[in-house]
N, CA, C and O atoms as a CHARMM CRD file, in Angstrom:
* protein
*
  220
    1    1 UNK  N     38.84300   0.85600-212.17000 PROA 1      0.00000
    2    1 UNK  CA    39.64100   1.64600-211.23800 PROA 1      0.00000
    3    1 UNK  C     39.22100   3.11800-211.29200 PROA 1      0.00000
    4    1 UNK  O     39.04800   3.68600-210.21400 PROA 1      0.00000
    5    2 UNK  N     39.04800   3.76300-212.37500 PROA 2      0.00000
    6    2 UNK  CA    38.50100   4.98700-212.84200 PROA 2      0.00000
    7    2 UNK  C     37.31900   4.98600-212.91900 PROA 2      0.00000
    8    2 UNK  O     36.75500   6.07900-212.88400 PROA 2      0.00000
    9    3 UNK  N     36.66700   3.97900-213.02700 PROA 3      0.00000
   10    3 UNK  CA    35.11100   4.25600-213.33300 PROA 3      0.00000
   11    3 UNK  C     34.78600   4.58800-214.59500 PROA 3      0.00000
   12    3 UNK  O     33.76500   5.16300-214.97200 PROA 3      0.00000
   13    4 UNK  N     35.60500   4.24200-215.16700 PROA 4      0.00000
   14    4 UNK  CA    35.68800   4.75200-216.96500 PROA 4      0.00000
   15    4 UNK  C     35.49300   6.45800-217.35300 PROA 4      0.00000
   16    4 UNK  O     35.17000   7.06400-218.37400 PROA 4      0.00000
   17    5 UNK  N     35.84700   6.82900-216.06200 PROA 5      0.00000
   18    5 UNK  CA    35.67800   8.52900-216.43400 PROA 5      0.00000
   19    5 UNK  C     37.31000   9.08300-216.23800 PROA 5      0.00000
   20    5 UNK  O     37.91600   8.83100-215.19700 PROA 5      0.00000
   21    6 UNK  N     37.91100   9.82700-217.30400 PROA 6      0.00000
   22    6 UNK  CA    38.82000  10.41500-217.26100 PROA 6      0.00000
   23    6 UNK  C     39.20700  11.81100-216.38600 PROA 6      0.00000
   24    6 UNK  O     38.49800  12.75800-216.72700 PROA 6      0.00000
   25    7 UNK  N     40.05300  12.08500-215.47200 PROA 7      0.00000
   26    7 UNK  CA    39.91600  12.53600-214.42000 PROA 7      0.00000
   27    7 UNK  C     39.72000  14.00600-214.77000 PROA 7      0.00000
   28    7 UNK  O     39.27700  14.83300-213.97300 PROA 7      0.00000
   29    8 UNK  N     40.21100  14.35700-216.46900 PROA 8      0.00000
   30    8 UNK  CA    40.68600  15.88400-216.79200 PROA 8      0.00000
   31    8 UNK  C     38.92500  16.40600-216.91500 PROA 8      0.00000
   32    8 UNK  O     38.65700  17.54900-217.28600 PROA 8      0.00000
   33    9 UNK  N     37.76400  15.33500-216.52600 PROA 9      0.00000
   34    9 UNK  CA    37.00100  15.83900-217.23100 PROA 9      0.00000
   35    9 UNK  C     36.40400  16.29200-215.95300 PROA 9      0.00000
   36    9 UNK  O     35.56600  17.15100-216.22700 PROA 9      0.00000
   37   10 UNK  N     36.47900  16.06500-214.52700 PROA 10     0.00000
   38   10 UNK  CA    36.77000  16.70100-213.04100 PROA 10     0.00000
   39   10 UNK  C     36.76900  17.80900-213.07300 PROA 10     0.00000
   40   10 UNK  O     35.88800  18.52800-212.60300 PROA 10     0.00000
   41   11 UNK  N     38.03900  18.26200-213.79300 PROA 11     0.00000
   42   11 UNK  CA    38.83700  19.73500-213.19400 PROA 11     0.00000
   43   11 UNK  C     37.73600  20.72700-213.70400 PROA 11     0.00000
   44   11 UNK  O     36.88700  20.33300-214.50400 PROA 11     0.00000
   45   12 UNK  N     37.75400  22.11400-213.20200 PROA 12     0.00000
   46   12 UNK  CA    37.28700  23.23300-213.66000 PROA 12     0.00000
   47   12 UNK  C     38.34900  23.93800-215.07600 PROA 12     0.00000
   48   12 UNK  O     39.57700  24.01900-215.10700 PROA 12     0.00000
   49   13 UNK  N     37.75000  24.19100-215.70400 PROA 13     0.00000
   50   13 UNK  CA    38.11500  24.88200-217.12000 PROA 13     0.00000
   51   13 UNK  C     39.81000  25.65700-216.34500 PROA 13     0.00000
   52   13 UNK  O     40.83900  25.69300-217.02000 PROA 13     0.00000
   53   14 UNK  N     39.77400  25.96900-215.49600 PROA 14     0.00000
   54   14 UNK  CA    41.04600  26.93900-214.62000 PROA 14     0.00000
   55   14 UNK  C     41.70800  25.94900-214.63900 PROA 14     0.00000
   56   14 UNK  O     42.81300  26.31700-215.03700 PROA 14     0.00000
   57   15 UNK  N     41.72800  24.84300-214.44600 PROA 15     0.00000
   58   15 UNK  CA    42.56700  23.79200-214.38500 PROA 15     0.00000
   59   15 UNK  C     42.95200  22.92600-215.51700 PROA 15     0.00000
   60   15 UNK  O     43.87400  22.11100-215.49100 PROA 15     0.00000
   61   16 UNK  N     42.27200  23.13900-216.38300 PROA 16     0.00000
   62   16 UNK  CA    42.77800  22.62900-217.90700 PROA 16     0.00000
   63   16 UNK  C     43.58500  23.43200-218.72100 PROA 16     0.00000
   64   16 UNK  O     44.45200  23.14400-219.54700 PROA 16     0.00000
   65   17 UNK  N     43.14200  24.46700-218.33500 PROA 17     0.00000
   66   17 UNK  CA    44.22100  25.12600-219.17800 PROA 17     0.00000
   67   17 UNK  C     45.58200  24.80900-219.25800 PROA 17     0.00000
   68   17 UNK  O     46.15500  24.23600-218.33100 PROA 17     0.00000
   69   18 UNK  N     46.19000  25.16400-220.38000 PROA 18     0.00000
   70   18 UNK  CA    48.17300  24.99600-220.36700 PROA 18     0.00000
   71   18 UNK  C     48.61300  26.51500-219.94100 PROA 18     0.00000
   72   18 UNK  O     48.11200  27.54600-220.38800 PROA 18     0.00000
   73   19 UNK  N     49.59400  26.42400-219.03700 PROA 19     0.00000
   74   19 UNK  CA    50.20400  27.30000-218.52100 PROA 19     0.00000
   75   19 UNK  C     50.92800  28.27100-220.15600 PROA 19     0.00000
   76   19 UNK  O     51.36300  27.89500-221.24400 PROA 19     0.00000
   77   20 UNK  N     50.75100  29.37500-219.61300 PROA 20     0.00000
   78   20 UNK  CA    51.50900  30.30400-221.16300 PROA 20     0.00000
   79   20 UNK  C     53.13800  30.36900-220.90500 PROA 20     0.00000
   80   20 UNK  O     53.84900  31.20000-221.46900 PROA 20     0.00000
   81   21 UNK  N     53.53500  29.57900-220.16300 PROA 21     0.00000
   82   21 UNK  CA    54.59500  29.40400-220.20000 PROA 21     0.00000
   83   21 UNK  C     55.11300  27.89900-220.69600 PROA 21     0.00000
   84   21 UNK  O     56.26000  27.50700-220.47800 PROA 21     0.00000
   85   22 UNK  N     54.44900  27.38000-221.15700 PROA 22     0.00000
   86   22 UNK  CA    54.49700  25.81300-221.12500 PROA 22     0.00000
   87   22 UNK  C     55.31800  25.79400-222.78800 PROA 22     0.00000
   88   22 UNK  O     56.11700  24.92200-223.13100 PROA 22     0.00000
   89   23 UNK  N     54.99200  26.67100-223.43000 PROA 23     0.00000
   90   23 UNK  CA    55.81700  26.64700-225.19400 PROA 23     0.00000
   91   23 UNK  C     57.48200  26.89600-225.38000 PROA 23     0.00000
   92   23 UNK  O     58.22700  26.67400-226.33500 PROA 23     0.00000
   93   24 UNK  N     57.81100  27.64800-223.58000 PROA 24     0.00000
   94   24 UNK  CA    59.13300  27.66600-223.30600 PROA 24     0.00000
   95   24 UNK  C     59.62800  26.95600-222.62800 PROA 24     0.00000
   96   24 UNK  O     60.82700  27.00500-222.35600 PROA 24     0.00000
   97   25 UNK  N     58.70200  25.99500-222.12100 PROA 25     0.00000
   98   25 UNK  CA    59.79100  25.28100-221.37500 PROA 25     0.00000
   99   25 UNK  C     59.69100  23.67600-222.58100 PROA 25     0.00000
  100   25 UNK  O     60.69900  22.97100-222.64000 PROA 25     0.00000
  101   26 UNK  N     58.90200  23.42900-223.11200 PROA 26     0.00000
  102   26 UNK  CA    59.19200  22.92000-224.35100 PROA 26     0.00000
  103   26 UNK  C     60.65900  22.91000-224.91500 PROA 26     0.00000
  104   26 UNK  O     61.58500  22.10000-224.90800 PROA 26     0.00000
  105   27 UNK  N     60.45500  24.15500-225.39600 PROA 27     0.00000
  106   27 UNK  CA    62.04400  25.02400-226.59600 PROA 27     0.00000
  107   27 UNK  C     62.60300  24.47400-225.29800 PROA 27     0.00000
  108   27 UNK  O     62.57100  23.26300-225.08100 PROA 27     0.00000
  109   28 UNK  N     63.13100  25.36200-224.40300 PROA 28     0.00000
  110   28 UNK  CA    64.27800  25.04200-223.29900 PROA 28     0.00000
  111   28 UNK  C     64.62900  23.21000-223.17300 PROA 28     0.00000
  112   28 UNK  O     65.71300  22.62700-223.17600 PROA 28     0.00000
  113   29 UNK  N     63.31600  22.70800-223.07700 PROA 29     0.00000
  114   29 UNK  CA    63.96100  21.24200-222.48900 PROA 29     0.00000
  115   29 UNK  C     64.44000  20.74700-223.75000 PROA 29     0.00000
  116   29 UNK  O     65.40200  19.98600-223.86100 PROA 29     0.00000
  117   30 UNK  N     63.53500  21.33300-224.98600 PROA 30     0.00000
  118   30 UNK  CA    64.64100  20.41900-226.59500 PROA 30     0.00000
  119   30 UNK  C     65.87100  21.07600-226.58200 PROA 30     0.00000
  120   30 UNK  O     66.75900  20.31100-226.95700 PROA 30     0.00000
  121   31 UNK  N     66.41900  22.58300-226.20100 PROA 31     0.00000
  122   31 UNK  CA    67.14700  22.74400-226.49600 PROA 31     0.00000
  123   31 UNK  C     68.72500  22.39800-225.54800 PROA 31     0.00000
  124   31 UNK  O     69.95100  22.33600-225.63200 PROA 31     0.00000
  125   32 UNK  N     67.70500  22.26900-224.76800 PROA 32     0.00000
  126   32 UNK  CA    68.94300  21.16000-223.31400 PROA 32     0.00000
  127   32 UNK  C     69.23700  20.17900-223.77000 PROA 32     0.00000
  128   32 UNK  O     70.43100  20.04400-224.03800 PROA 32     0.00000
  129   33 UNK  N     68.36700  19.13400-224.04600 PROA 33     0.00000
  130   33 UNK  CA    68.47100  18.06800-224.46300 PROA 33     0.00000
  131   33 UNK  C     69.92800  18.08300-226.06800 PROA 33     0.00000
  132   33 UNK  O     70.84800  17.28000-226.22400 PROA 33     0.00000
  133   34 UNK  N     69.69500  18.85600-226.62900 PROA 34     0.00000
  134   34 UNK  CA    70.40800  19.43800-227.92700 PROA 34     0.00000
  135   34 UNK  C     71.86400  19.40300-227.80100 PROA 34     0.00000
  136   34 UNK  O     72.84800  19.16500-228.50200 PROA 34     0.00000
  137   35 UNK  N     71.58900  19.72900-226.65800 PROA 35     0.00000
  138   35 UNK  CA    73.32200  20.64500-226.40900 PROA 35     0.00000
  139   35 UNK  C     74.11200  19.29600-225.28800 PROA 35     0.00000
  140   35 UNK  O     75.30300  19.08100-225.06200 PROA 35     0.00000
  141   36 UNK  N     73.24800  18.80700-224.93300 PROA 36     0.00000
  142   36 UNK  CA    74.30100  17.80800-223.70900 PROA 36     0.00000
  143   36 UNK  C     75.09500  17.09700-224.74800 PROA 36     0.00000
  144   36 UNK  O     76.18100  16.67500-224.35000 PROA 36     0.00000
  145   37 UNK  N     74.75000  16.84500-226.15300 PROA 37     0.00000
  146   37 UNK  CA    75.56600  16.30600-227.05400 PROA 37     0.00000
  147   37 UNK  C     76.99400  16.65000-227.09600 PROA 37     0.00000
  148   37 UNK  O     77.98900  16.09700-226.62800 PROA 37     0.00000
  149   38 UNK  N     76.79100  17.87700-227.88900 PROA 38     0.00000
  150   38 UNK  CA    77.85100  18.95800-227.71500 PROA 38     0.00000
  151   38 UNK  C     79.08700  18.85000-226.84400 PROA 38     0.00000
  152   38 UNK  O     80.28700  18.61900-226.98900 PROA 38     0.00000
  153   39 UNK  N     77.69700  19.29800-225.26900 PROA 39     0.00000
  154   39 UNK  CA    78.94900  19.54800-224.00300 PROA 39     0.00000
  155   39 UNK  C     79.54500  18.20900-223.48400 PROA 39     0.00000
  156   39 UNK  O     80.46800  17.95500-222.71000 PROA 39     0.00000
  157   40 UNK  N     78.73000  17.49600-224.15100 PROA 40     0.00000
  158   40 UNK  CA    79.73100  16.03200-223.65900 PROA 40     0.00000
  159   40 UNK  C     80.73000  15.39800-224.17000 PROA 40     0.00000
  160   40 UNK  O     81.53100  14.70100-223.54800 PROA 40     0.00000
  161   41 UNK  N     80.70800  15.78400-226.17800 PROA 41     0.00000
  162   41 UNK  CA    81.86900  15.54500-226.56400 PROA 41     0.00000
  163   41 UNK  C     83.14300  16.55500-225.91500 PROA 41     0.00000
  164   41 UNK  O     84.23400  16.02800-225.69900 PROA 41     0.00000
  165   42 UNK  N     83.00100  17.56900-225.71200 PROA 42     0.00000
  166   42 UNK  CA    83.92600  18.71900-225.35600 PROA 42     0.00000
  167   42 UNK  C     84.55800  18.28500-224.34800 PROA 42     0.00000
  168   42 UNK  O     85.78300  18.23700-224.23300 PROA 42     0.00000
  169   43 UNK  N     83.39500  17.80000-223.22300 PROA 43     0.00000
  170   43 UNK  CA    84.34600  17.15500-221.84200 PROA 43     0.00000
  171   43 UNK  C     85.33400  16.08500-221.70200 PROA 43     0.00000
  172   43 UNK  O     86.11400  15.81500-220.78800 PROA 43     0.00000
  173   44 UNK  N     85.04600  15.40700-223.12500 PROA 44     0.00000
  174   44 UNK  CA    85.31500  14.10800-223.41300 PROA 44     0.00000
  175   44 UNK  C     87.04500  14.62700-223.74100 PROA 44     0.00000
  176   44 UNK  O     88.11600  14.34600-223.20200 PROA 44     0.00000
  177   45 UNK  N     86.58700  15.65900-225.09300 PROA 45     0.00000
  178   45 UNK  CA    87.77900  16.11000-225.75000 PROA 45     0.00000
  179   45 UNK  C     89.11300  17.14200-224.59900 PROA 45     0.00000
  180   45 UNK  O     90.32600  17.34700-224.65000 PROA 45     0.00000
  181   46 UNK  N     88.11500  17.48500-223.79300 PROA 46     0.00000
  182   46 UNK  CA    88.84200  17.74500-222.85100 PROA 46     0.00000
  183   46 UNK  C     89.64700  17.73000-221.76700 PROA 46     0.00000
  184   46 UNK  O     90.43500  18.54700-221.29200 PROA 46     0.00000
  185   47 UNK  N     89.11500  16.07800-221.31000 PROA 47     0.00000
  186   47 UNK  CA    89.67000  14.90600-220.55000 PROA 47     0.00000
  187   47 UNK  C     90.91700  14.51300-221.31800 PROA 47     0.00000
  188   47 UNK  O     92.10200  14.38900-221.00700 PROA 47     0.00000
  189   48 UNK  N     90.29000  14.37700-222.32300 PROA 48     0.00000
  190   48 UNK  CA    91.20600  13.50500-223.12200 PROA 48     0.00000
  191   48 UNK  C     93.09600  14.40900-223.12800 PROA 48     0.00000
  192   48 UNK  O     94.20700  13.91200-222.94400 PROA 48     0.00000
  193   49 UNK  N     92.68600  15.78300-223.41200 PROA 49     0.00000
  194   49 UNK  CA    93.58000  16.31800-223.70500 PROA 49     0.00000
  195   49 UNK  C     94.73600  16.73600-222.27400 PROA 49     0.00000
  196   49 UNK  O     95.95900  16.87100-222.28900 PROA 49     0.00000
  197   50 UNK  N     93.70400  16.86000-221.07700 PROA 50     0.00000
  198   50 UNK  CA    94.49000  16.54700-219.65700 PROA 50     0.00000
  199   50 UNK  C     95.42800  15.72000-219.59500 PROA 50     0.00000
  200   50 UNK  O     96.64800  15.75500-219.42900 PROA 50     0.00000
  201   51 UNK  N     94.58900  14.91300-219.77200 PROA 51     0.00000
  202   51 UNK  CA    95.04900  13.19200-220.00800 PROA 51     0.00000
  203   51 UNK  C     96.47700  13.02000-220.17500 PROA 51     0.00000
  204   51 UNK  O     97.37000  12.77300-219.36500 PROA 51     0.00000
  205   52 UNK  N     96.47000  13.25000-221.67600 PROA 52     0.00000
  206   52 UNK  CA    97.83700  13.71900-222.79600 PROA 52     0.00000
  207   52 UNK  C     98.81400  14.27300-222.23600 PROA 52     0.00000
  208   52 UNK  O     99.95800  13.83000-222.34600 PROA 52     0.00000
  209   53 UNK  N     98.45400  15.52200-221.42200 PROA 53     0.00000
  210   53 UNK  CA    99.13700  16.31000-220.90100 PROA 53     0.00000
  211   53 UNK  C    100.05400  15.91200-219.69200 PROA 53     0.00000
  212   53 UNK  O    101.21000  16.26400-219.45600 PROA 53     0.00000
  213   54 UNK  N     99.11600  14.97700-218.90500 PROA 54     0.00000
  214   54 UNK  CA    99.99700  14.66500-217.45900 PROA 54     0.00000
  215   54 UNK  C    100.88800  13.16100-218.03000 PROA 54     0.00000
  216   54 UNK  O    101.42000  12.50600-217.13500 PROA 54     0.00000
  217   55 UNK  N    101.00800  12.74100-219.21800 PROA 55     0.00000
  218   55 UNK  CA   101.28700  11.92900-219.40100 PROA 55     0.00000
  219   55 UNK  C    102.99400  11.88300-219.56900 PROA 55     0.00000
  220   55 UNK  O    103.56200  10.82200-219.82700 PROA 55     0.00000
């Protein structure tokens, strides 16, 4: 299907490169990922406590 040639070996050197922004969006997406934990028990704990309330 490829011809047994890998396509990155195509591009011009401009095109291989990693963007210098690419080490933050790294951090950012682990640290998203990190936190939906968090904000989901909270919503949870926070439902919950509505909940309670209209009860």
């Amino acid at each position: 299907m490829f011809d047994g040639v890998p396509a990155q070996w195509h591009k011009t050197p401009e095109q291989t490169k990693r963007s210098p922004n690419e080490a933050a969006y790294v951090f950012l997406g682990i640290m998203l990922a990190a936190l939906t934990v968090p904000a989901a028990f909270l919503g949870w704990a926070l439902f919950q406590s509505i909940g309670s309330l209209l009860h």
